[in-house]
Structures are given as structure tokens and as C-alpha cells.
C-alpha positions as CSV (number, residue, x, y, z in Angstrom):
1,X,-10.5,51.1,-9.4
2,X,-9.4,50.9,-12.6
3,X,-5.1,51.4,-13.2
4,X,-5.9,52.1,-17.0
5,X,-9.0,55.0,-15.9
6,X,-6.3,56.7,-14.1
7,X,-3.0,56.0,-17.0
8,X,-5.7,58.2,-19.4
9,X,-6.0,60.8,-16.1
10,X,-2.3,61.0,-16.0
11,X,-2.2,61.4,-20.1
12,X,-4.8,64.1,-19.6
13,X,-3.0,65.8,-16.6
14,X,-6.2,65.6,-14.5
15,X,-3.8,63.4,-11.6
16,X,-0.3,63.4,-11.0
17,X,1.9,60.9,-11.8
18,X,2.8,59.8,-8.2
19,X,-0.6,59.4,-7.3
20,X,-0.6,56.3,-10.6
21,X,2.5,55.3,-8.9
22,X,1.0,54.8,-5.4
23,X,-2.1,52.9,-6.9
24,X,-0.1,50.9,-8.7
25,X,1.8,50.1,-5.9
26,X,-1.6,49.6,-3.6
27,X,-2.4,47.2,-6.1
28,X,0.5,45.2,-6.8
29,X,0.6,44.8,-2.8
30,X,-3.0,43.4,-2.7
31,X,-2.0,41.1,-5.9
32,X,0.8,39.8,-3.6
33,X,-1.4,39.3,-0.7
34,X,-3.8,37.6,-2.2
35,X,-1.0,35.2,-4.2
36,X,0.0,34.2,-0.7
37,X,-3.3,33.7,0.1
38,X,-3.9,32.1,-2.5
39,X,-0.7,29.6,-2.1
40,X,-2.1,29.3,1.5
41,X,-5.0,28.1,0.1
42,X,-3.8,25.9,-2.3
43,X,-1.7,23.7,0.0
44,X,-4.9,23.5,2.8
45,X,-6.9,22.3,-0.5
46,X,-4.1,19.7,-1.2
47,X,-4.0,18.6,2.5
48,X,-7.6,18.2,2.7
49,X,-7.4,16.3,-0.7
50,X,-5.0,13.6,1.4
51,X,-7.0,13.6,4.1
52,X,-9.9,12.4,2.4
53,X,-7.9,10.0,0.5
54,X,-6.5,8.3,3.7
55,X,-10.3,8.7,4.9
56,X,-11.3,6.6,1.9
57,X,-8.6,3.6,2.2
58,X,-9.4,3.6,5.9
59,X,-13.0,3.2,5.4
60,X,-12.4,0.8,2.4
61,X,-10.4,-1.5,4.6
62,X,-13.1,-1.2,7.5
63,X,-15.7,-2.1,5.5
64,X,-13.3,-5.4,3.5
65,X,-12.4,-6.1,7.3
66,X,-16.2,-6.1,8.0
67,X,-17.8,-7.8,5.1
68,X,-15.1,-10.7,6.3
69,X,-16.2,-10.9,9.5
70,X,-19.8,-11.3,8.7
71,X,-19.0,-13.5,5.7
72,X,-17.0,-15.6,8.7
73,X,-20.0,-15.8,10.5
74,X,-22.3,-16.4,8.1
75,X,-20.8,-19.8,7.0
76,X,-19.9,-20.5,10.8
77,X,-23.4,-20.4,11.6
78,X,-24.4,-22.2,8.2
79,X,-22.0,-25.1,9.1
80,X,-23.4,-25.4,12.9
81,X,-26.9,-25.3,11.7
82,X,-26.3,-28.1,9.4
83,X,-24.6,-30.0,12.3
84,X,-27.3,-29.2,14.9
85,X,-30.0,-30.4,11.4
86,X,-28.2,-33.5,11.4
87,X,-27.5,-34.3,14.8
88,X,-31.6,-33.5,15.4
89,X,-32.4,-36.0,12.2
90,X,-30.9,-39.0,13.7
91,X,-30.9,-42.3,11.5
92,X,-34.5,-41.3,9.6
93,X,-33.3,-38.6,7.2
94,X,-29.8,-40.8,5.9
95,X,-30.5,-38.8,2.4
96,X,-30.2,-35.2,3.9
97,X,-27.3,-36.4,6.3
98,X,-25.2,-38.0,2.7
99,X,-26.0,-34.4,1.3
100,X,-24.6,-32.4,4.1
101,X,-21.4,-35.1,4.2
102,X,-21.5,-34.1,0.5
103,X,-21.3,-30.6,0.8
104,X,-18.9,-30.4,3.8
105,X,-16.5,-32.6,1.2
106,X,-16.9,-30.4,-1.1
107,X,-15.6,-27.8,0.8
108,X,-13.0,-29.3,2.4
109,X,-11.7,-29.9,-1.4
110,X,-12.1,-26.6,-2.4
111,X,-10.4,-25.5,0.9
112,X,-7.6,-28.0,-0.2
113,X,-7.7,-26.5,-3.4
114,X,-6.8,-22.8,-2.6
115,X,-4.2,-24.0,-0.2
116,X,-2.2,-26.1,-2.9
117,X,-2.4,-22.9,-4.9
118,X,-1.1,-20.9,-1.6
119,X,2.3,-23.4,-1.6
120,X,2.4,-23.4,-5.2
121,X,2.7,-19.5,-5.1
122,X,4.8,-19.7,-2.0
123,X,7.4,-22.5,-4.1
124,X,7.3,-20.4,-7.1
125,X,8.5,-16.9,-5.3
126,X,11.0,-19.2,-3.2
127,X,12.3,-20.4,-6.6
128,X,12.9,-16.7,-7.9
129,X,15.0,-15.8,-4.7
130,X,16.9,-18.5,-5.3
131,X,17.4,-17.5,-8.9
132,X,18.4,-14.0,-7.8
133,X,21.0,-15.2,-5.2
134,X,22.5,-17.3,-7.5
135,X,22.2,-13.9,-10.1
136,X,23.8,-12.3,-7.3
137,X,26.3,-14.3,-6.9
138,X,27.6,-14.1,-10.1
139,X,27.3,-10.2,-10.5
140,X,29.3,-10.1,-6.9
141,X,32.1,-12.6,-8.1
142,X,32.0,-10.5,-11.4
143,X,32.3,-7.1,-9.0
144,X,34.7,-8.5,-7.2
145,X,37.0,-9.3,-9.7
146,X,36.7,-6.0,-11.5
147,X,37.5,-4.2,-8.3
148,X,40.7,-6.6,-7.5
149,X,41.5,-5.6,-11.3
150,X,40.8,-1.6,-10.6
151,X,42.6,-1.7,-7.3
152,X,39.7,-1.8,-4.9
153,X,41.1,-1.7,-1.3
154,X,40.2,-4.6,1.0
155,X,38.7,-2.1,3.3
156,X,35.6,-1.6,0.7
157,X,35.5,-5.3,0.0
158,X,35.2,-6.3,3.0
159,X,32.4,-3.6,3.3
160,X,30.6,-4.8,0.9
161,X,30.4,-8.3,2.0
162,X,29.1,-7.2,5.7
163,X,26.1,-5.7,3.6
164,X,25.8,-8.6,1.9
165,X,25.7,-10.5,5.3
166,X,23.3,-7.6,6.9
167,X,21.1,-8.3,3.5
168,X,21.3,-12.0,4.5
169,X,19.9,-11.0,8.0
170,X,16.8,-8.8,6.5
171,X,15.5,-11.2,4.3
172,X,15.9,-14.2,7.0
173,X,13.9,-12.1,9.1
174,X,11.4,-11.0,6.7
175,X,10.9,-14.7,6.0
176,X,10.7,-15.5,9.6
177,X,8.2,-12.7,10.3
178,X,6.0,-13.2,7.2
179,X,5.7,-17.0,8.6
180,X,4.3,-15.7,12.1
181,X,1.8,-13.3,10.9
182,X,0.6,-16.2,8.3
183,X,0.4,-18.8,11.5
184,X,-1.4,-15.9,13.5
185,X,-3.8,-15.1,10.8
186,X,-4.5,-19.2,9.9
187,X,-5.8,-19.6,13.5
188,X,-6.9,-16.8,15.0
């Protein structure tokens, strides 16, 4: 129905008043319903919007995880057929067997290659932890000295060097974890 049909009705005293009153109420009822609805909507939409996304990384990660494995395979089963070729050659084919030594070389040097890079990356992150305790260090010594300055009880000082300690633990531990999953993954 139309509000503005019946505003002219009212104008032209064909409808009372009340009866504009009680559509317009009727309608701004439904226009609330349907907001909540609406809202309702809105957040299933957004839900279902972060489902899929988790769907996505999941699958994306499945399929890396995959394409690794088969990769793995692949050049597993490359590496033994080249042994089994040479092993099944014998002294005859020397030039193929030099080629395959060639090869495996090869990789072993680019193998060596990545790993230098790993420790170089490894060093390099070591070094800026280092750089930040010693950072640290000065901003707590600076801290420290403002607060003995200010009047800092030695309740809170002594607070704030247990989280420094607790800090210590966490990053020890990181460490220490980080090193175990990197063993695990290496030679699994």
C-alpha cells in the first residue's frame, strides 16, 4: 500500500486519521522486522564469507603440503633410478656413470648452497636480538634511573625485572622449540 495514497485520503477526508496512524505504524513495524532481518542476514553473509576464507587457506596449504610430497617423490624416485641405471651399467657405460656423479655433485652443492643461506639468515636474526638486548639494556638502565629519580618504589622495580626474567624464559624457549621442530622437519 502506498502511505502517501492514503496522506491525500486523509487530506480529502475519505479515511480517518487514526487509520494513517495504524498503517504507518504497520509499516514502520515491518521496516523494523525486516532491519533485523536484514542485520541477521548480514552477519550469516559475513560468517559464511570467513568460512570460505578459512576453506581457501586450508585447501591452499593441502595442496603446497601435496605438490611437496609428490615433488619429494619425484626426485626420490629420479635419484634411485639413476642408482639402480648405474648400478645395472657396470664398468661399460664410465661416461653416463661420470654424468650421474656430475649431477648428484651438483646437487649436493646447491643443497650446500641453500643451507649456508639458512645459517646466514639464522646468524643475521641472532645478531639483531643481540642488538635489541643490548637496546634493552640501555632503555632499562635509563628506566631505571628515571624511576629511582621519580621515586619508584622497589616493589615495582623489582616487578619489572621478574618480567624481564619471565621474558628471558619465553624467548629461551621459543629458541629451544623452534630448534626441535627444525630437527623434526630436517629428518623426518
Amino acid at each position: 500500500y502506498d502511505v502517501r495514497q492514503q496522506l491525500s485520503q486523509v487530506q480529502n477526508n475519505l479515511i480517518s486519521s487514526s487509520d494513517l496512524f495504524v498503517s504507518l505504524d504497520e509499516l514502520q513495524r515491518q521496516l523494523d522486522l525486516l532491519e533485523q532481518l536484514s542485520e541477521i542476514w548480514r552477519r550469516k553473509i559475513l560468517e559464511l564469507r570467513e568460512d570460505a576464507s578459512s576453506v581457501r587457506k586450508q585447501g591452499e596449504y593441502l595442496s603446497r603440503v601435496m605438490n611437496s610430497n609428490l615433488r619429494v617423490q619425484r626426485e626420490r624416485e629420479e635419484l634411485l633410478t639413476r642408482r639402480r641405471r648405474r648400478r645395472d651399467v657396470g664398468v661399460g657405460d664410465a661416461e653416463s656413470a661420470m654424468q650421474d656423479l656430475a649431477e648428484e655433485s651438483t646437487s649436493l652443492a646447491s643443497s650446500q648452497n641453500m643451507v649456508g643461506e639458512l645459517l646466514m639468515s639464522g646468524q643475521a636474526q641472532l645478531n639483531s636480538l643481540i642488538d635489541q638486548r643490548q637496546r634493552m639494556r640501555g632503555v632499562k638502565r635509563m628506566v631505571l634511573n628515571i624511576g629511582s629519580t621519580l621515586g619508584m618504589s622497589n616493589k615495582t622495580l623489582k616487578l619489572i625485572e621478574k618480567r624481564d626474567e619471565n621474558d628471558m624464559y619465553l624467548v629461551f624457549g621459543g629458541m629451544c622449540i623452534t630448534c626441535i621442530v627444525i630437527y623434526i622437519v630436517w629428518f623426518r
